[in-house]
C-alpha positions in Angstrom: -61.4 -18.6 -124.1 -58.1 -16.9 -122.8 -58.2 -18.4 -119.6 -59.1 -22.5 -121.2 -55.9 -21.6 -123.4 -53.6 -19.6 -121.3 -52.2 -22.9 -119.0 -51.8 -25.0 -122.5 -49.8 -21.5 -124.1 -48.0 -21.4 -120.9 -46.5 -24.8 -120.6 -45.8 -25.0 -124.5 -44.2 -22.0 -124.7 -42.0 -22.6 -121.2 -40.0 -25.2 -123.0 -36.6 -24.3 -122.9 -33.9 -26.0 -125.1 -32.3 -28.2 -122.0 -35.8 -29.9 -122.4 -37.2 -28.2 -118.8 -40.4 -26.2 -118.1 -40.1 -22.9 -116.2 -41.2 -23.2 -112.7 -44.6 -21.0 -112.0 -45.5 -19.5 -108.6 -48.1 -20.9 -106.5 -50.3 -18.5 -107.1 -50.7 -18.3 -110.8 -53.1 -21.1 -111.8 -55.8 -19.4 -109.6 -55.6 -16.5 -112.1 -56.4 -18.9 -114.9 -59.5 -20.3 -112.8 -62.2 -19.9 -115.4 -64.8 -17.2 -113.5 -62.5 -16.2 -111.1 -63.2 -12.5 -110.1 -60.9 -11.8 -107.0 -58.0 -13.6 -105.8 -56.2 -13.2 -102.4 -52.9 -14.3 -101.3 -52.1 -14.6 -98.0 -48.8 -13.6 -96.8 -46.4 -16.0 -95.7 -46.1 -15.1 -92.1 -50.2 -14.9 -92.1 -50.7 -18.8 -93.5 -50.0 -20.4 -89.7 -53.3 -18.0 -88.9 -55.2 -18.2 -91.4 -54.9 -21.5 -92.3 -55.1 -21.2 -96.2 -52.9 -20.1 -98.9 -55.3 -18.6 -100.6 -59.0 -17.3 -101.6 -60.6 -16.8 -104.3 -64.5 -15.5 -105.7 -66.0 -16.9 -108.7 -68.5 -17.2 -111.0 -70.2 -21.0 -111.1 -73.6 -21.4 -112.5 -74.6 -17.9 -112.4 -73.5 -17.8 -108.4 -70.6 -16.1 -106.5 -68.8 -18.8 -105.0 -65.6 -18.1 -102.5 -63.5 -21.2 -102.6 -60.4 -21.1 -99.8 -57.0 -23.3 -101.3 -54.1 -24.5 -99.5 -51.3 -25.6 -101.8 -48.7 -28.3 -100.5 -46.2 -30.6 -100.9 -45.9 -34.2 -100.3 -42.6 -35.3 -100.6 -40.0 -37.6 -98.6 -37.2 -35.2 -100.0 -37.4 -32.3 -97.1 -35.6 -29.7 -99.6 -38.4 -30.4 -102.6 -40.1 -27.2 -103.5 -42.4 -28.2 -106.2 -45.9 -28.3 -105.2 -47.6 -31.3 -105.8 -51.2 -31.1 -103.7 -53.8 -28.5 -103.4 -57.1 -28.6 -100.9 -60.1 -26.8 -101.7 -63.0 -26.0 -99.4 -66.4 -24.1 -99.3 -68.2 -22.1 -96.0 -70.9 -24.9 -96.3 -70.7 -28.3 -95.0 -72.3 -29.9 -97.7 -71.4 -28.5 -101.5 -74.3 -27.4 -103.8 -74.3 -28.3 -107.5 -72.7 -24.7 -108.0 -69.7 -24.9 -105.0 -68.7 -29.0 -106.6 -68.5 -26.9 -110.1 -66.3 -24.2 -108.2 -64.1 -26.8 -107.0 -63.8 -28.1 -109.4 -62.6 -25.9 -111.6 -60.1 -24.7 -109.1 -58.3 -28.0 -109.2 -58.9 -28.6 -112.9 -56.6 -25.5 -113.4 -54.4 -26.5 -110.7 -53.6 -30.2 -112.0 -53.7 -28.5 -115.9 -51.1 -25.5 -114.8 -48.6 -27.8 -112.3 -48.8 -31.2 -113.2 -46.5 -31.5 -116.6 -47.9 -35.3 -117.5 -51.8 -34.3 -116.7 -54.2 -36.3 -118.7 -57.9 -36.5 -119.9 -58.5 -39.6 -118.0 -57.4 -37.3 -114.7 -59.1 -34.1 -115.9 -62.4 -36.7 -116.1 -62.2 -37.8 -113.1 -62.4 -34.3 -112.0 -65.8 -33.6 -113.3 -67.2 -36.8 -112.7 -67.1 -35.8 -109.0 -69.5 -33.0 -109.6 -72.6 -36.0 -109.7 -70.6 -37.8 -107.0 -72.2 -38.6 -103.6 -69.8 -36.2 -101.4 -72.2 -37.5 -98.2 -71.3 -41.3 -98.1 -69.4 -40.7 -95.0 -65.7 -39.4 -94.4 -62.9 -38.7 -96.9 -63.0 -40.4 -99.9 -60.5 -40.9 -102.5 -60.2 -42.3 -105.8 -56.3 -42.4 -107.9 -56.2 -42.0 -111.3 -52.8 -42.6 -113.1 -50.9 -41.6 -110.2 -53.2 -38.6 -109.2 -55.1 -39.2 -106.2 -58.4 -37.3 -105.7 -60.3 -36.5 -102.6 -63.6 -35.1 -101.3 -66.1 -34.8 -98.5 -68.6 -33.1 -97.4 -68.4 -31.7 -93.5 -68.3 -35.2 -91.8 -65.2 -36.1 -93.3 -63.7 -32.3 -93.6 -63.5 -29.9 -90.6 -61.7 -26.7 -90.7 -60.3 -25.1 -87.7 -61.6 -21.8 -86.7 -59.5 -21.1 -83.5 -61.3 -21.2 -80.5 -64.3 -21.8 -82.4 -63.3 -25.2 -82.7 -64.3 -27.5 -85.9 -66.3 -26.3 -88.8 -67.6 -28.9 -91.0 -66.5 -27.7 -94.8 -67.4 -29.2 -97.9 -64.0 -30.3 -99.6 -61.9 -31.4 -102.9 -58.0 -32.2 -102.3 -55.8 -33.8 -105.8 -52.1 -34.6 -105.6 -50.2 -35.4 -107.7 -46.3 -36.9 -108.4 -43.7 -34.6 -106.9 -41.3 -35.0 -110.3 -43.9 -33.9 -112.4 -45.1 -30.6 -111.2 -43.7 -27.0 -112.1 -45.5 -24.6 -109.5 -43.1 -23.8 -107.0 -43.3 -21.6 -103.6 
């Protein structure tokens, strides 16, 4: 119950009297990921190499599930420092049942903790894509009120592994507007 409450606590009580939120740290919201177990941070001189900000293990539907994030920002202001996008991926090319429901409960709690004007029509949207067809071929996105969602499975996904080449991945990405987010780097 802690974890469904802490973001809400969090941004009521970070109200200060100018009318601002305090800025979180990138890494926060994957603490509040409801059956998250572990969670790794890579360093910042490590990200180039390992390709992800970080990793995390969870519980969804009674399974261990290791979901990698990389958190962004997509801006035309080079200075801004809010992060405003996140992309979440599986090992597998193609998501079970259990790996959408990881997913998507990583970026539920991304979008809830960083995204100041988040609404029910957006957090919706989020869990509809659990019955979604992820195979229909290549990335597919969907906006909702100014947050843009997108998944895949591995044929519109691939994550590079070095000299390994491409690895299909199974995949969730949701952006959101720049002037609205609190998480910072």
């Amino acid at each position: 119950m802690t974890r469904y409450l802490l973001p809400l606590f969090l941004t009521l009580s970070g109200v200060v009297s100018a009318g601002g939120v305090e800025p979180i740290n990138r890494n926060q919201p994957l603490y509040w990921v409801p059956g998250a177990s572990e969670v790794f941070s890579v360093s910042a001189d490590q990200i180039v190499t390992k390709a992800f900000t970080n990793a995390l293990t969870l519980r969804s539907e009674g399974q261990r599930i290791q979901v990698f994030v990389t958190t962004g920002i997509i801006s035309d202001d080079p200075g801004a420092s809010a992060i405003n996008n996140i992309q979440a991926w599986v090992q597998s090319p193609t998501a079970s049942p259990a790996q959408k429901q990881a997913l998507i409960q990583v970026a539920q709690t991304y979008l809830r903790g960083c995204s100041l004007q988040v609404t029910p029509r957006q957090l919706a949207a989020l869990v509809a894509l659990k019955e979604a067809d992820w195979t229909q071929g290549g990335w597919q996105k969907r906006t909702v009120e100014g947050v843009t969602l997108g998944w895949s499975d591995g044929n519109g996904f691939g994550f590079s592994d070095g000299p390994q080449g491409r690895k299909p991945r199974a995949a969730l990405s949701v952006e959101w507007p720049v002037k609205t987010s609190r998480c910072q780097f």
